[in-house]
MARSE-463723 format. One line per 5 residues: for each residue x negated, y, z negated of N, C-alpha, C, O, CB. Coordinates in steps of 0.2 Angstrom, whole numbers, plus 5000, padded with zeros to 4 digits. Each point is the difference from the previous one (the first is absolute). Glycine has a CB too. Layout:
REM residues N
X Y Z X Y Z X Y Z X Y Z X Y Z  ...
REM end
This chain:
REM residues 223
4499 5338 4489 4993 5002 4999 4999 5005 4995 5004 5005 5000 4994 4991 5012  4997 5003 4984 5000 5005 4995 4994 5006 5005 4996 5000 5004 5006 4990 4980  5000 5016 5011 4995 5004 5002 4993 5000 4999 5000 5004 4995 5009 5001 5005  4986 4994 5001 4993 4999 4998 4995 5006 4998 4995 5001 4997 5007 4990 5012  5002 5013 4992 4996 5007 4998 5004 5003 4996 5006 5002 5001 4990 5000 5009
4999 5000 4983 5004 5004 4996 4999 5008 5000 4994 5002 5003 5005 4987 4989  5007 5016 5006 4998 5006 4999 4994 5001 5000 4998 5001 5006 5010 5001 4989  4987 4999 5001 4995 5002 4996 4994 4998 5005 4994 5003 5000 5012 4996 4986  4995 4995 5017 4994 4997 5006 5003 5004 5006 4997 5000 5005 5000 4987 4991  5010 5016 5005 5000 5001 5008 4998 5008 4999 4998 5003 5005 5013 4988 5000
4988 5012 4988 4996 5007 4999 4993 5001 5001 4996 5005 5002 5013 4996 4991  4990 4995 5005 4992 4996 4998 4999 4999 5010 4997 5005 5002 5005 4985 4981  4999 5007 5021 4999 4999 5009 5001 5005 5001 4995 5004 5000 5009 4986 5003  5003 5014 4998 5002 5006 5003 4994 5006 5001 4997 5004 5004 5015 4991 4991  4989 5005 4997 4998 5005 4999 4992 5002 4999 4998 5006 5002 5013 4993 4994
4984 4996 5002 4994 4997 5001 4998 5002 5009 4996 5004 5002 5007 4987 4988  5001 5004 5012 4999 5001 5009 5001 5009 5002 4995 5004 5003 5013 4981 5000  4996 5017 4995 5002 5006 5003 4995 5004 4996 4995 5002 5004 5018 4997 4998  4987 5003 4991 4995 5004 4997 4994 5000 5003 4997 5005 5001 5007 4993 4989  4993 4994 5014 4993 5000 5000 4998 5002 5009 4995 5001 5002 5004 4989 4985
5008 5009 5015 4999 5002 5009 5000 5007 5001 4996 5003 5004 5011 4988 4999  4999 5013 4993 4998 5007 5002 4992 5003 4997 4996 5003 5003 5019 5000 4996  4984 4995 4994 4995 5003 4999 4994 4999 5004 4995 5003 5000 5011 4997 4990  4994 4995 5015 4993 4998 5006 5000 5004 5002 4995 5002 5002 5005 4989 5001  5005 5013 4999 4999 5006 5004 4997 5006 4997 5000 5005 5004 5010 4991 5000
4986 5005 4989 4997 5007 4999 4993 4999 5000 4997 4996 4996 5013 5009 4996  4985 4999 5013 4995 4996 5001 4995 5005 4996 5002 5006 5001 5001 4986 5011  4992 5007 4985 4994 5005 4996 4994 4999 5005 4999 4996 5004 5005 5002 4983  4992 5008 5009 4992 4999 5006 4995 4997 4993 4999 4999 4994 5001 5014 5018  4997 4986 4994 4994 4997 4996 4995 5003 4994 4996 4997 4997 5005 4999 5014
5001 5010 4989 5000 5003 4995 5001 5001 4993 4997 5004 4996 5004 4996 5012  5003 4996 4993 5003 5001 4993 4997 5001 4994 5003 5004 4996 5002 4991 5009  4988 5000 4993 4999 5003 4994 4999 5008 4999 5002 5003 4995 4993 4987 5004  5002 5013 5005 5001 5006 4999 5004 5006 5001 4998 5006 5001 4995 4990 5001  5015 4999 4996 5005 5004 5001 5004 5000 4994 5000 4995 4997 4999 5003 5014
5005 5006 4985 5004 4998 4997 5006 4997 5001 5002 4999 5006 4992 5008 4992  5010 4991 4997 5006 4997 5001 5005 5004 5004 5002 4997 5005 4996 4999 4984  5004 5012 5011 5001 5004 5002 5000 4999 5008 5003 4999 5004 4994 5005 4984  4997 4998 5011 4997 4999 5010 5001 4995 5003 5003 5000 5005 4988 5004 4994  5008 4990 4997 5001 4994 5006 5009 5000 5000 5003 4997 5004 4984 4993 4992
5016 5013 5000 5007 4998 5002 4999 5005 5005 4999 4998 5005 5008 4998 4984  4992 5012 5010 5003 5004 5004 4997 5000 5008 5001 5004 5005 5001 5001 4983  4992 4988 5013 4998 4999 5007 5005 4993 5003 5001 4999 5006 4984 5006 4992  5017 4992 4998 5006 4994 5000 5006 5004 5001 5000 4998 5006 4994 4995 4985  5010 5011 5008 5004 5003 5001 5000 5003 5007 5005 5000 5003 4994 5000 4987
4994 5003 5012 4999 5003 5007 5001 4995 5004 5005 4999 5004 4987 5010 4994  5001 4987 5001 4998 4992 5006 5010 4997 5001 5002 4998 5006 4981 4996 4987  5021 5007 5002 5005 4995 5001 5003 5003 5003 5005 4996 5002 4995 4997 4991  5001 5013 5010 5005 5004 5004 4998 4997 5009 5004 5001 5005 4997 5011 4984  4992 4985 5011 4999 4999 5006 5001 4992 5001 4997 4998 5005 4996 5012 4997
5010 4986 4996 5002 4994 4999 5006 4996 5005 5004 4999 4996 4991 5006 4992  5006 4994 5016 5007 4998 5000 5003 4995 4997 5006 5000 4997 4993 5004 5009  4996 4990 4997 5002 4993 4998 4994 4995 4999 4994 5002 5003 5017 4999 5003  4988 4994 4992 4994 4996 4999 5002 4993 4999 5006 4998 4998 4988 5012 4997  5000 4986 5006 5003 4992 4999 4994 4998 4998 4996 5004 5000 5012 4993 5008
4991 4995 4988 4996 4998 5000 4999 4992 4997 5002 4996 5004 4997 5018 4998  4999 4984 4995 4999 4992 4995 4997 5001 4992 4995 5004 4998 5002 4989 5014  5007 5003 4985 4999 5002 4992 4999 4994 4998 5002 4995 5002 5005 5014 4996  4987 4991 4997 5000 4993 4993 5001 5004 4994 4998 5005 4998 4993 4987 5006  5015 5002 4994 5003 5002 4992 4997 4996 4995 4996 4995 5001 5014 5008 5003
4991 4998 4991 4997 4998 4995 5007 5002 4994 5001 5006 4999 4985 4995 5007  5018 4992 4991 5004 5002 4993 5000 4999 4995 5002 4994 4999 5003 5006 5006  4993 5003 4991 4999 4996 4994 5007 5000 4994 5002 5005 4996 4985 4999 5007  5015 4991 4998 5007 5001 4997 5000 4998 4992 5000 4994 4999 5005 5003 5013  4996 5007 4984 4996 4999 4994 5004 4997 4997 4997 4997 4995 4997 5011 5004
5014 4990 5000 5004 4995 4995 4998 4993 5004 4999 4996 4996 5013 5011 5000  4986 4991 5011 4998 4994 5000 4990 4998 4998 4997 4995 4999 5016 5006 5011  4986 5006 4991 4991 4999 4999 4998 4999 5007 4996 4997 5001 5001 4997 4987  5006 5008 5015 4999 4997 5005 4995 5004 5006 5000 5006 4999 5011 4988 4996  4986 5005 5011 4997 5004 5005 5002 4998 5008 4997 4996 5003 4994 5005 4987
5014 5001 5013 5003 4997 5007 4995 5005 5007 4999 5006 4999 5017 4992 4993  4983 4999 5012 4999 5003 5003 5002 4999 5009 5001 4995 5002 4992 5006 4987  5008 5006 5014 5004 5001 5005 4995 5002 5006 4994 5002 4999 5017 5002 4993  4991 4997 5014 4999 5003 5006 5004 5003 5006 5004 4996 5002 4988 4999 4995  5006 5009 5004 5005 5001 5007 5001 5008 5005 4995 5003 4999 5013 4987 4993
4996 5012 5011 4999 5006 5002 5006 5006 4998 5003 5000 4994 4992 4992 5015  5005 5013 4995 5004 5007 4998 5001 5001 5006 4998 4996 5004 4999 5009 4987  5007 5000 5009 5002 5006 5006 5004 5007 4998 5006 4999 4999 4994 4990 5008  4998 5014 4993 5004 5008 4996 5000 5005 5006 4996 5002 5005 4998 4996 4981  5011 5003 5012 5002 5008 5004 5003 5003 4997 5006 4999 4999 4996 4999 5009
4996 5010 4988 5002 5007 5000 5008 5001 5004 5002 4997 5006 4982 5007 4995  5020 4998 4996 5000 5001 4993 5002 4995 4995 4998 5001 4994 5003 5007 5010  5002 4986 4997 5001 4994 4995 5004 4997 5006 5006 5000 5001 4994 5004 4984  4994 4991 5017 5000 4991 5004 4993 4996 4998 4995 5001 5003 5013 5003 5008  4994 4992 4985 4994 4995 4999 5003 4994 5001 5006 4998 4998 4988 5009 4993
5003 4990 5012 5001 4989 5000 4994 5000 4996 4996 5004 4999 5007 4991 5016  4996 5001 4982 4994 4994 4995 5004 4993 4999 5005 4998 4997 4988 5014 4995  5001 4987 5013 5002 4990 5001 4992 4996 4997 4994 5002 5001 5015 4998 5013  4993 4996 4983 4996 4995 4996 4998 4994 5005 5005 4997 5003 5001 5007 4985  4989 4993 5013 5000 4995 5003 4999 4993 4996 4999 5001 4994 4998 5007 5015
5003 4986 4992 5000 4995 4998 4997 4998 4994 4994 5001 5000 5007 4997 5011  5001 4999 4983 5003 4998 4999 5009 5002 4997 5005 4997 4998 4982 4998 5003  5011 5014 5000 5005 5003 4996 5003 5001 5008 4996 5001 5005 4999 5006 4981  5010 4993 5014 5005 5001 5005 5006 5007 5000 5005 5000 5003 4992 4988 4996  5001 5018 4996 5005 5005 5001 4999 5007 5004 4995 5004 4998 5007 4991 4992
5000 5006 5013 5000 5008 5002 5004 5004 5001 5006 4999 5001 4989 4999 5004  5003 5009 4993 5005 5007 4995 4998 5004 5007 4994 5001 5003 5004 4999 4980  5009 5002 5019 5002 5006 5003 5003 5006 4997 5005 5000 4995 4995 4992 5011  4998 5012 4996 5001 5006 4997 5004 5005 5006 4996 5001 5005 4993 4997 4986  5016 5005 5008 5001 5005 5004 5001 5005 4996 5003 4998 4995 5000 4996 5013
4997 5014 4991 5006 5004 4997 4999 4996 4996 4995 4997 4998 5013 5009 5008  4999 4996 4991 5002 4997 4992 5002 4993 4998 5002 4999 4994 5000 5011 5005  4999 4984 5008 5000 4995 4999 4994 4995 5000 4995 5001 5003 5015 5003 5002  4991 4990 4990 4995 4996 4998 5003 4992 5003 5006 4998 4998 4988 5011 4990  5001 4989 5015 5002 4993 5002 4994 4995 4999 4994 5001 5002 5015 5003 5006
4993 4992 4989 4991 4993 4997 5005 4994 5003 5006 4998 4998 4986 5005 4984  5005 4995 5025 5001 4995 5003 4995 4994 4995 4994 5001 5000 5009 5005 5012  5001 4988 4986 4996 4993 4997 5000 4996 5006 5005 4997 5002 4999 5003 4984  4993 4999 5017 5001 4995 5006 5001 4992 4998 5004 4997 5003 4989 5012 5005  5004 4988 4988 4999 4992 4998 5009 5000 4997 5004 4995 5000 4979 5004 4996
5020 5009 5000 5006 4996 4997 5005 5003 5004 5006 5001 4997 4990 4996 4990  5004 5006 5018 5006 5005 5005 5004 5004 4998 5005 5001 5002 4996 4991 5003  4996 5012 4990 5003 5003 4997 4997 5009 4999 4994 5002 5001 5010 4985 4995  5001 5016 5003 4996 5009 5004 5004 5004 4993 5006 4998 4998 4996 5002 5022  4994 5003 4977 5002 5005 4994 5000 5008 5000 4994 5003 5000 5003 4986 4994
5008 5014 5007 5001 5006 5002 5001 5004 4994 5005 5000 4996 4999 4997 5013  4992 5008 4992 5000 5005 4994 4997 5008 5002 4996 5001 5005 5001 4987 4988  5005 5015 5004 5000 5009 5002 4992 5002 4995 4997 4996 4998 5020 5008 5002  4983 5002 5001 4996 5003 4994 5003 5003 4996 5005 5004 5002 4986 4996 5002  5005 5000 4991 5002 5001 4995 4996 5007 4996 4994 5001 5002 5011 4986 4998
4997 5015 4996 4995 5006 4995 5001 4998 4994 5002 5004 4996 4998 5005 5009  5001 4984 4993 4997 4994 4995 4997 4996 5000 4998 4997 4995 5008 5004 5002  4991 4998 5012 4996 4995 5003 4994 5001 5000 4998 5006 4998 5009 4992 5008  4988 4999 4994 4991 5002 5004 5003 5004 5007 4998 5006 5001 4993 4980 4994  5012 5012 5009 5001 5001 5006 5000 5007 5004 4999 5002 5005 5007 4988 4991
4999 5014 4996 5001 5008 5002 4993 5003 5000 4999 5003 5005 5012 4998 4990  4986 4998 5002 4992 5004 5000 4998 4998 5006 4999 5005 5003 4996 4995 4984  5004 4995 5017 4998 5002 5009 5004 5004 5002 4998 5005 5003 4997 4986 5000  5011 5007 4997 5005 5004 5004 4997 5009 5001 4999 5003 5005 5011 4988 4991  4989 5011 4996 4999 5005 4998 4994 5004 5003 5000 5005 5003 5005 4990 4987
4989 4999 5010 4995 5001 5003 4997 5004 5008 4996 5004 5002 5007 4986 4990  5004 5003 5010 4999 5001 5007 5003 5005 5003 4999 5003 5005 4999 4986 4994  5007 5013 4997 5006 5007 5003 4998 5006 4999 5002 5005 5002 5007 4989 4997  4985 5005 4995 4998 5008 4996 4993 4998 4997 5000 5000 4993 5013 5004 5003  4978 4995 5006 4997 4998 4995 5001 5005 4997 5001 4998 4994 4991 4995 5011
5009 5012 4995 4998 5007 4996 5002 4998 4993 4997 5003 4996 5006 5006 5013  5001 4987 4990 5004 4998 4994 4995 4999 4993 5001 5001 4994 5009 4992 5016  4983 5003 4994 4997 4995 4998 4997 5004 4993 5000 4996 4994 4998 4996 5019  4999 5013 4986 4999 5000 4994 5006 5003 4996 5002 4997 4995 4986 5005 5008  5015 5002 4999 5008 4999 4995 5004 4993 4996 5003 5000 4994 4998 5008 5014
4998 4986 4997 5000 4994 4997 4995 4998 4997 5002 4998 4995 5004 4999 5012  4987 5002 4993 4995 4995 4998 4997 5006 4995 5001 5006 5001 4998 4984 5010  4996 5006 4986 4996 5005 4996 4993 4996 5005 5001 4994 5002 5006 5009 4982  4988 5001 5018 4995 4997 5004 4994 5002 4997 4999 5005 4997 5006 4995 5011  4988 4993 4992 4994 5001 4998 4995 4997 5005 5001 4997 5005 5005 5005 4984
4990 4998 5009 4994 4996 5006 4997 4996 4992 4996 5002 4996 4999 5010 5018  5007 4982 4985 4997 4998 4994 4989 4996 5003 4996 4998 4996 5022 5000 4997  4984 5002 5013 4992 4998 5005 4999 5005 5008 5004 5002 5003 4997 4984 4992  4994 5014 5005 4999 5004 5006 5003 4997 5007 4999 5004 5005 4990 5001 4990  5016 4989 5006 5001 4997 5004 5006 4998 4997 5002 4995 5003 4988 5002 5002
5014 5005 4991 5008 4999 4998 5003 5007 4998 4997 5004 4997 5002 4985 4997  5007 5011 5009 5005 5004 4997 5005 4995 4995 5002 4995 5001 4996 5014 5010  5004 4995 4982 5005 4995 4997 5008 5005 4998 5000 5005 4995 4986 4986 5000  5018 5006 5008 5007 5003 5000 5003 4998 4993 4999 4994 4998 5003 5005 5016  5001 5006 4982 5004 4994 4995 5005 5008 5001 4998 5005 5001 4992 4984 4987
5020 5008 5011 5005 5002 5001 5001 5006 4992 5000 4999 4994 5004 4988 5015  4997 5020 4993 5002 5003 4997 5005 4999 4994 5001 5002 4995 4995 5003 5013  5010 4990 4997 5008 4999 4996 5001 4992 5005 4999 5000 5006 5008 5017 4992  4996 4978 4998 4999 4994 5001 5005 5000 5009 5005 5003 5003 4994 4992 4979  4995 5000 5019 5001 4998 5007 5000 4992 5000 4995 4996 4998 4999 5017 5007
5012 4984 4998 5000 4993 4995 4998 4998 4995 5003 5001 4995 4998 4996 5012  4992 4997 4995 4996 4999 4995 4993 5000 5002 4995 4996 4997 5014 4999 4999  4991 5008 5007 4993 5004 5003 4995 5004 4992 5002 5005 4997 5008 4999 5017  4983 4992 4985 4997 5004 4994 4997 5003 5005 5003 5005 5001 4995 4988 4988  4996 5006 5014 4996 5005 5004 4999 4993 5007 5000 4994 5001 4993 5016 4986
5005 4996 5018 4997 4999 5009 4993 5000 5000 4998 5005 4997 5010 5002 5010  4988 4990 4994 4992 5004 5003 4999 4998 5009 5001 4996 5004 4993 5002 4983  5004 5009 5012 4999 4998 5008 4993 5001 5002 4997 5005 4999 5014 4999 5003  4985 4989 5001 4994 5001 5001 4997 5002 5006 5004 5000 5005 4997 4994 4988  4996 5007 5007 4997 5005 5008 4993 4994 5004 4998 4995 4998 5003 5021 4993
4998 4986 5014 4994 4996 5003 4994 5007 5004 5002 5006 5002 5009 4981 5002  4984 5010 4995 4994 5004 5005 5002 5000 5006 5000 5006 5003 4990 4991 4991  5013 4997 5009 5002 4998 5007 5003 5000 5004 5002 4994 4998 4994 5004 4998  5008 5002 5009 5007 4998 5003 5005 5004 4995 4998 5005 4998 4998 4981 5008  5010 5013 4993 5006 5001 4999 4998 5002 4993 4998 4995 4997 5009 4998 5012
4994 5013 4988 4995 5005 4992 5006 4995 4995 4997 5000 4994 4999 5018 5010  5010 4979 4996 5003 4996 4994 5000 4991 5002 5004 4997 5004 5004 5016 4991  4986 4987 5000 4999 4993 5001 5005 4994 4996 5001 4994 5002 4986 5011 5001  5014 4998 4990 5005 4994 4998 5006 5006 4994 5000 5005 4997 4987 4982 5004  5016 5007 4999 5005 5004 4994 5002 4997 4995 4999 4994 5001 5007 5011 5007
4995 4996 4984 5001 4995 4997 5006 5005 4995 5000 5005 4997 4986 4985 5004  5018 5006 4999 5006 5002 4995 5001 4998 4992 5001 4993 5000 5004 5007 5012  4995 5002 4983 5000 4998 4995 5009 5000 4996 5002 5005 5001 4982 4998 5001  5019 4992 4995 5006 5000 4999 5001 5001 4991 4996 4997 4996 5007 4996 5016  5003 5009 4986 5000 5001 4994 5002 4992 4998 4999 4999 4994 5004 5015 5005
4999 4981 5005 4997 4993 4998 4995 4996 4999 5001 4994 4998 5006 5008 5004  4987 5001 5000 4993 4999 5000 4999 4994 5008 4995 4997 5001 5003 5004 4982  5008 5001 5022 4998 4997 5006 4995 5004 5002 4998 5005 4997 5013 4991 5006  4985 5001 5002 4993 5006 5003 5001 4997 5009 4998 4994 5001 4992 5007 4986  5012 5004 5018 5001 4998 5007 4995 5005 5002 5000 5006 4999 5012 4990 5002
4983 5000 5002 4992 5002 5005 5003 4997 5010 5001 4995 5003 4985 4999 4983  5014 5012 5015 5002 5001 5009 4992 5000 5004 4999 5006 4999 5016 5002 4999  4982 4991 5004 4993 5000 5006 5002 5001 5006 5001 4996 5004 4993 4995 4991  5005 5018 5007 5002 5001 5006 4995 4997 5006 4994 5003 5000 5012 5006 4993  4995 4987 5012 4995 4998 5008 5002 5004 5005 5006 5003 5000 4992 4986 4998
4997 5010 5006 5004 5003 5007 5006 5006 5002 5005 4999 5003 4991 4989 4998  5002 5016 4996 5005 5005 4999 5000 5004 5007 4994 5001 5003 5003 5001 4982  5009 5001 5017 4998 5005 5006 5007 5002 4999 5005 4997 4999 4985 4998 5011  5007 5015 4991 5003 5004 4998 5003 5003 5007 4996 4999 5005 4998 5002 4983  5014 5002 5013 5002 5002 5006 4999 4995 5007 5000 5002 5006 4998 5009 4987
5002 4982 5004 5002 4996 5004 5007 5001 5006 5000 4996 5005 4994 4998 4984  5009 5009 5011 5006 5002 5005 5006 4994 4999 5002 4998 5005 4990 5007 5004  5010 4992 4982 5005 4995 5000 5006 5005 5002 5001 5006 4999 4994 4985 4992  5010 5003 5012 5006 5000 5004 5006 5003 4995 4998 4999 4994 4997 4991 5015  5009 5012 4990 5006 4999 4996 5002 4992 4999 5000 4997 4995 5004 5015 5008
4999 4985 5004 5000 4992 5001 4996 4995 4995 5001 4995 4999 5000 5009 5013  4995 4999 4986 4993 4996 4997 5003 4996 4993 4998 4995 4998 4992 5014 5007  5015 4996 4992 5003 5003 4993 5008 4995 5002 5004 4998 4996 4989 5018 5002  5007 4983 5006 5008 4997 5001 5001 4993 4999 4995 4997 5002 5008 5009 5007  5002 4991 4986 5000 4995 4998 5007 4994 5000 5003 4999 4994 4988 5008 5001
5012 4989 5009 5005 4999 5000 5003 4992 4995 4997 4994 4999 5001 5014 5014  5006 4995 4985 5000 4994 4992 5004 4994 5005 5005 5000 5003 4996 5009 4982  4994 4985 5012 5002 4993 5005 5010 5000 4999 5002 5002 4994 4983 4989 5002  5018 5007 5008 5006 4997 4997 5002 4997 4995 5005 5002 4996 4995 4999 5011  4997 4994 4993 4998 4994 4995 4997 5003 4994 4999 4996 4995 4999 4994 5013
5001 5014 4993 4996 5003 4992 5008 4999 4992 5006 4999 5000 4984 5016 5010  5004 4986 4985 5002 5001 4994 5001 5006 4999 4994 5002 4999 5002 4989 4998  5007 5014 5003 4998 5008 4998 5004 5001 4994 5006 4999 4999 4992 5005 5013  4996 4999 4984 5002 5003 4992 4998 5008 5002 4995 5002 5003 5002 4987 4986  5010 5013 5009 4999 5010 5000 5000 5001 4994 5004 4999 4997 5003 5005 5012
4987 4999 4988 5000 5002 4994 5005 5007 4999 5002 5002 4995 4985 4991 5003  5014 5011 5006 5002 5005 5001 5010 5002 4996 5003 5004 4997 4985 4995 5015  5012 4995 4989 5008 4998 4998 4999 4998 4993 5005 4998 4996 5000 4997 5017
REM end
């Protein structure tokens, strides 16, 4: 069986998924227009110290620009401080990424097969990690602007995969970051729609545990 997943798409999942899970966690007020770039980080910074874990359901949106193409996804999360994320996709896409520490696993369930991979600091992947272990980091990494009274927009000081710029959008209502859209130096564009969000839900460590079928196909990218 060939592998179905190339480099450059398992960075593109990974790292997408991970980038766009920790960052749910930095919540803004409602406020915002009347804040600067400055401020809204530096109340993002505070609010996320009270954070532990959070879950919730996402609509994606891909725009994958060598095919023209526009795919669209749904499904859920689950994250725990300091780095445990699950994100499972439901039907018709069949994959879900565990995250522990510094191990990565993307169960494909339709082809039985489980691809293991670390992070990296050539990946998308390391900037959550970064995130989540230290926001403090975040203007040291990113240059920040509010280019609308309802966006903040991240673009990387020193190349961070292929990451051109984040925006992150804010809501009047319920949970302050309503959508995320990533922009790539291949003109891909990934739009995440955060739902039903609830913060300090009490997930288990168990929640995060994943046992790779016997019968699996396993590719360790790590080797």
């Amino acid at each position: 069986m060939k592998l179905q997943i190339t480099n450059y798409k398992l960075h593109m999942l990974v790292a997408c998924t991970v980038f766009l899970l920790t960052s749910f966690l930095l919540p803004v007020t409602n406020s915002l227009s009347a804040e600067s770039a400055d401020e809204v980080v530096n109340r993002i910074q505070n609010e996320f110290k009270s954070i532990k874990d959070i879950s919730g359901k996402f609509m994606q949106k891909s725009f994958i620009k060598d095919l023209e193409q526009t795919q669209e996804f749904n499904g859920e999360f689950f994250l725990k401080k300091p780095s445990r994320i699950m994100w499972e996709y439901a039907d018709p896409r069949d994959e879900k990424v565990v995250i522990r520490d510094r191990e990565t696993l993307i169960y494909k369930k339709s082809q039985n097969q489980v691809i293991k991979t670390g992070f990296s600091e050539e990946s998308y992947s390391q900037v959550p990690l970064a995130m989540l272990e230290s926001f403090d980091n975040i203007k040291k990494d990113f240059t920040i602007s509010m280019p609308e009274a309802n966006a903040l927009q991240l673009i990387p000081k020193q190349k961070i995969g292929h990451i051109s710029s984040v925006i992150m959008e804010t809501s009047e209502k319920g949970f302050p970051i309503r959508m995320f859209t990533i922009l790539d130096t291949y003109g891909n564009i990934i739009m995440i729609e955060l739902k039903q969000i609830k913060t300090n839900p009490g997930l288990n460590d168990s929640q995060f545990n994943f046992q790779i079928p016997d019968d699996a196909e396993v590719f360790d990218m790590n080797q």
